[in-house]
MIDOSE-1310 file (N, C-alpha, C; in nm, 2 decimals, decimal comma, always signed):
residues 111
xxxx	+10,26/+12,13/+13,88/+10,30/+12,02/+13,96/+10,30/+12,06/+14,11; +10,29/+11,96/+14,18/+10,28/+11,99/+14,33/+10,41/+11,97/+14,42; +10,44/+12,04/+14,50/+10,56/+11,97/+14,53/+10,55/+11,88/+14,66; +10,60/+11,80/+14,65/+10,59/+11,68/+14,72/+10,62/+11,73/+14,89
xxxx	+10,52/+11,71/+14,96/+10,50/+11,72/+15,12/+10,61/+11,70/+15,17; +10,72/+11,54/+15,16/+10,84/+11,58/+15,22/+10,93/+11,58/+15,12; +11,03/+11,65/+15,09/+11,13/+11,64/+15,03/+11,26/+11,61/+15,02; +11,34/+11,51/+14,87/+11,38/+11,44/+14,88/+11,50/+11,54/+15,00
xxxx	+11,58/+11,44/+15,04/+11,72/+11,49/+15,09/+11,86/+11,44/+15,04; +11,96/+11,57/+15,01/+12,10/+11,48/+14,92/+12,21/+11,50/+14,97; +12,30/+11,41/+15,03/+12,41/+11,41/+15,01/+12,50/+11,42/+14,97; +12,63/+11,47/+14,94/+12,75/+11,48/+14,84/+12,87/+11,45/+14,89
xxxx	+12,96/+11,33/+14,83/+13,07/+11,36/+14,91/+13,14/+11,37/+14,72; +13,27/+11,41/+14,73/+13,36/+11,44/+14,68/+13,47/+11,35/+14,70; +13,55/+11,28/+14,64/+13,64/+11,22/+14,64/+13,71/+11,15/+14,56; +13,85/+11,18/+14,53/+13,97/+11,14/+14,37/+13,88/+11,15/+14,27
xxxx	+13,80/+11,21/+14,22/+13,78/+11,27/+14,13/+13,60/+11,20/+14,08; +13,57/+11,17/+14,18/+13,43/+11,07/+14,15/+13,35/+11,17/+14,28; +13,23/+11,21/+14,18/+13,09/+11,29/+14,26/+13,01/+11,19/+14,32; +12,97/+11,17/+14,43/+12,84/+11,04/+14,44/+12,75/+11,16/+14,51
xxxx	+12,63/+11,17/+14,47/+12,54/+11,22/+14,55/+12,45/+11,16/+14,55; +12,42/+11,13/+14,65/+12,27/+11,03/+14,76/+12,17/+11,10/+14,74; +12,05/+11,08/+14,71/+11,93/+11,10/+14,71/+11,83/+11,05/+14,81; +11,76/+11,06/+14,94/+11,68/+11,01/+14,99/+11,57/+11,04/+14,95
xxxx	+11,46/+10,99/+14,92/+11,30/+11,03/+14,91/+11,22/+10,94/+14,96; +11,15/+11,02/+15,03/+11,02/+10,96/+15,15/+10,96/+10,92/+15,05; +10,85/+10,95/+14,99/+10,73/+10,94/+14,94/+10,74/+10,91/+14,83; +10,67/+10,78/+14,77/+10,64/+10,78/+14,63/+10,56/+10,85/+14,56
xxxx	+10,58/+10,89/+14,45/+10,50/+10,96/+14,34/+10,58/+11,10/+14,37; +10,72/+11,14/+14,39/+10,77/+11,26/+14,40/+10,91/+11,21/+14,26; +10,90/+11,33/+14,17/+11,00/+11,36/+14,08/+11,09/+11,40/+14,10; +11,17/+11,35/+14,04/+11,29/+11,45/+14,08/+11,32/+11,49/+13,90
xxxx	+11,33/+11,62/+13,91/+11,34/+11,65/+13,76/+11,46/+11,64/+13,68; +11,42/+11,67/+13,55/+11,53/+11,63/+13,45/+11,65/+11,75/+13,49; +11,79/+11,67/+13,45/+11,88/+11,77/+13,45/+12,00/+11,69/+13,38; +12,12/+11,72/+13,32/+12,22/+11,65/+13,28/+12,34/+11,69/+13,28
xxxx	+12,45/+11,58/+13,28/+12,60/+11,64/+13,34/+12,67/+11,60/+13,23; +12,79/+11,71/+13,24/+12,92/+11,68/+13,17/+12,96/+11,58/+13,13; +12,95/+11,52/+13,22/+12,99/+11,33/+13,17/+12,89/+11,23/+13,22; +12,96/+11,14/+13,10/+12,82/+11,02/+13,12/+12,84/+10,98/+13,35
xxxx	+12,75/+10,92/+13,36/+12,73/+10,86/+13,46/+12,66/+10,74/+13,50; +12,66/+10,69/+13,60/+12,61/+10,56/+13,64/+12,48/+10,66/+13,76; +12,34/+10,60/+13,80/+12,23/+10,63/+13,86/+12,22/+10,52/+13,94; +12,25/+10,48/+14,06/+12,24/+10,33/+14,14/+12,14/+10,36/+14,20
xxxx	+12,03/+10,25/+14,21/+11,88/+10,26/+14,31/+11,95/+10,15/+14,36; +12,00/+10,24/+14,52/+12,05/+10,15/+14,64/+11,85/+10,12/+14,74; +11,78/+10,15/+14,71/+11,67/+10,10/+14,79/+11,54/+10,17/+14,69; +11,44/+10,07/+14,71/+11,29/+10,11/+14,66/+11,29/+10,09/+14,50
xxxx	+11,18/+10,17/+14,47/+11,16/+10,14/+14,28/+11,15/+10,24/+14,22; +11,18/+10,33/+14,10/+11,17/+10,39/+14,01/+11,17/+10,39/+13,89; +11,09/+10,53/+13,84/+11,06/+10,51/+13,65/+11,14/+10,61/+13,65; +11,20/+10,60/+13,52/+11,32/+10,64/+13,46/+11,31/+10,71/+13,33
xxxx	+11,34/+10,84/+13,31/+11,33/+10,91/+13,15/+11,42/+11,00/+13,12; +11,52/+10,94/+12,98/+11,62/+11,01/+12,94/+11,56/+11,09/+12,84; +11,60/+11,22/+12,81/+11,56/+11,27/+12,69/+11,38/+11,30/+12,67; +11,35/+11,26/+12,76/+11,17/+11,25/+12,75/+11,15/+11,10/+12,73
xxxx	+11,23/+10,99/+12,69/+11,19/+10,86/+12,62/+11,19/+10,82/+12,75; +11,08/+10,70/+12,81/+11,11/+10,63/+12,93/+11,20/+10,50/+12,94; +11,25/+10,49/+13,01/+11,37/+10,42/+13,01/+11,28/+10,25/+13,08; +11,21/+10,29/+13,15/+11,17/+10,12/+13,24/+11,12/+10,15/+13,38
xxxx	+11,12/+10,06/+13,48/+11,12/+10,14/+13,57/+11,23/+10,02/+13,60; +11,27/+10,05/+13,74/+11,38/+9,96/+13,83/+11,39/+9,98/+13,94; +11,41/+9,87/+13,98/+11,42/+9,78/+14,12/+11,52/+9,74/+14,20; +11,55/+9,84/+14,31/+11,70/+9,83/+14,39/+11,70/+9,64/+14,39
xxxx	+11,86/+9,65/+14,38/+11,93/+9,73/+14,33/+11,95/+9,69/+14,19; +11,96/+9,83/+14,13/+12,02/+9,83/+14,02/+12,08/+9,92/+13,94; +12,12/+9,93/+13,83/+12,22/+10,09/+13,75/+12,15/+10,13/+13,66; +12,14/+10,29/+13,69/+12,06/+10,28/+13,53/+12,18/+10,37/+13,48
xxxx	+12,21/+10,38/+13,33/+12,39/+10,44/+13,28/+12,29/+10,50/+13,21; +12,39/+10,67/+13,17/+12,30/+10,81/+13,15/+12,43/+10,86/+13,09; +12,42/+10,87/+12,92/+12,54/+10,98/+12,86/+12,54/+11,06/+12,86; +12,66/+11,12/+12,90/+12,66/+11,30/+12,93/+12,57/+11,39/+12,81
xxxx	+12,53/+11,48/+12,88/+12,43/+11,58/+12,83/+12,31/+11,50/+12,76; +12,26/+11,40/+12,84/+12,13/+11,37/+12,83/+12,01/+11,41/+12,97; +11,91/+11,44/+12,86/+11,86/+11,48/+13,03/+11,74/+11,38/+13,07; +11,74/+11,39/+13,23/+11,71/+11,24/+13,28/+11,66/+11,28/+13,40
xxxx	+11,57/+11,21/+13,40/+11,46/+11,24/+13,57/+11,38/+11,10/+13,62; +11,35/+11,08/+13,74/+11,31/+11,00/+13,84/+11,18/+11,03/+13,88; +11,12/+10,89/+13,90/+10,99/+10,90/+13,96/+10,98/+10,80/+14,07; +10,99/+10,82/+14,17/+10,95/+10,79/+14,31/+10,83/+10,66/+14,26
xxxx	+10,85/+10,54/+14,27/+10,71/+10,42/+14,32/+10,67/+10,33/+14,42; +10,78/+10,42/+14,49/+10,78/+10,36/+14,66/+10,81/+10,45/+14,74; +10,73/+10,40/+14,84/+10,78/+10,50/+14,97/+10,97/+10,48/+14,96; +11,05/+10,56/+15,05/+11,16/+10,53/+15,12/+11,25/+10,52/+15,02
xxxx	+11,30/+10,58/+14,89/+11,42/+10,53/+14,78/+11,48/+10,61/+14,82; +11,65/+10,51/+14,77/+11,77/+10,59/+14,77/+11,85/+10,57/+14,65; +11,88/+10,69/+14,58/+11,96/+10,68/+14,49/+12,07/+10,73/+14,50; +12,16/+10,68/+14,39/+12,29/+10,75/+14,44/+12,33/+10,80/+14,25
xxxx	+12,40/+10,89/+14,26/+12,42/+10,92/+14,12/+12,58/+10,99/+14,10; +12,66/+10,87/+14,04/+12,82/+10,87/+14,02/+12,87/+10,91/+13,92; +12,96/+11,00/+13,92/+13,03/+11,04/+13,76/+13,13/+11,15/+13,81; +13,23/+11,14/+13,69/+13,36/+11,20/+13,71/+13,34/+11,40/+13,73
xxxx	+13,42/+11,44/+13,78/+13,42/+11,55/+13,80/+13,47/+11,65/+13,72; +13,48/+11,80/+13,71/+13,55/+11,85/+13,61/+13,73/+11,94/+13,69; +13,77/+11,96/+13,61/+13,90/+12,00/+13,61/+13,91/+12,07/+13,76; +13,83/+12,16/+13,77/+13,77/+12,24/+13,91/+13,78/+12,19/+14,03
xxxx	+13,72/+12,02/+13,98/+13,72/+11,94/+14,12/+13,59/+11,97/+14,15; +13,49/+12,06/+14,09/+13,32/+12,02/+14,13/+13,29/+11,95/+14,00; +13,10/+11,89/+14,11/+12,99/+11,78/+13,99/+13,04/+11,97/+13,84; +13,02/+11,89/+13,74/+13,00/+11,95/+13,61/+12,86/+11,92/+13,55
xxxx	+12,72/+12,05/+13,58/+12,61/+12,02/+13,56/+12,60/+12,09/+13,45; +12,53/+12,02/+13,31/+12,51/+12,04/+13,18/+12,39/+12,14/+13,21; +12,30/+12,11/+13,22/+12,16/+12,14/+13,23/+12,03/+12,12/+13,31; +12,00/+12,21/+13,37/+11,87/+12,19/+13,47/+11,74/+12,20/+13,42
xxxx	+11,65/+12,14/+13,46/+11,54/+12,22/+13,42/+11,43/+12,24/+13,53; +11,38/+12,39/+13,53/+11,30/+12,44/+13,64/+11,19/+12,36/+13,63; +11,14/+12,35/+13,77/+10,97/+12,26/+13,79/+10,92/+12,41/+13,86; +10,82/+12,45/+13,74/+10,73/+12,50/+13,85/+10,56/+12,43/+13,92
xxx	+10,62/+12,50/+14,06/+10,50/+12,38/+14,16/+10,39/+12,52/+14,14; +10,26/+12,46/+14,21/+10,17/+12,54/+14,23/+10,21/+12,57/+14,38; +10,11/+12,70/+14,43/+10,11/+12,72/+14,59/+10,06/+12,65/+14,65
């Protein structure tokens, strides 16, 4: 896979016990790969469109705004179908007080 020319950019804020981290992405047709958390969560597309896959199954795509809801320790990735999306992705924190990430998985890009 290639990695996408610009890359997305994220924000995090922290606060009473709820993770939101903002996703910006320029460019459509950029992934953002599968990974899964601790606890279930809500995925809000505050702007643009995306295809959606839990587990490998595709989920639809969707069209700000809207939620897509993701049970903990499933894994779940985004596909960019517009320029300019923003996502935001909300769910409870762990005891620590950091996001609690279940599982990542590596993308390897070409040179």
């Amino acid at each position: 896979m290639k990695r996408a020319p610009n890359q997305p950019v994220g924000e995090l804020t922290l606060y009473a016990g709820i993770f939101c981290k903002t996703w910006s992405v320029p460019d459509a047709g950029t992934m953002l790969p599968q990974h899964s958390h601790e606890f279930p969560h809500i995925s809000l597309i505050v702007r643009g469109s995306v295809r959606v896959w839990c587990e490998g199954e595709e989920l639809g795509e969707f069209h700000a705004p809207a939620t897509v809801k993701v049970a903990a320790h499933r894994m779940h990735a985004f596909l960019t179908l517009t320029d300019d999306v923003v996502i935001a992705c909300i769910h409870a924190v762990g005891d620590a007080g950091e996001p609690a990430i279940h599982a990542l998985h590596e993308v390897e890009y070409e040179d």
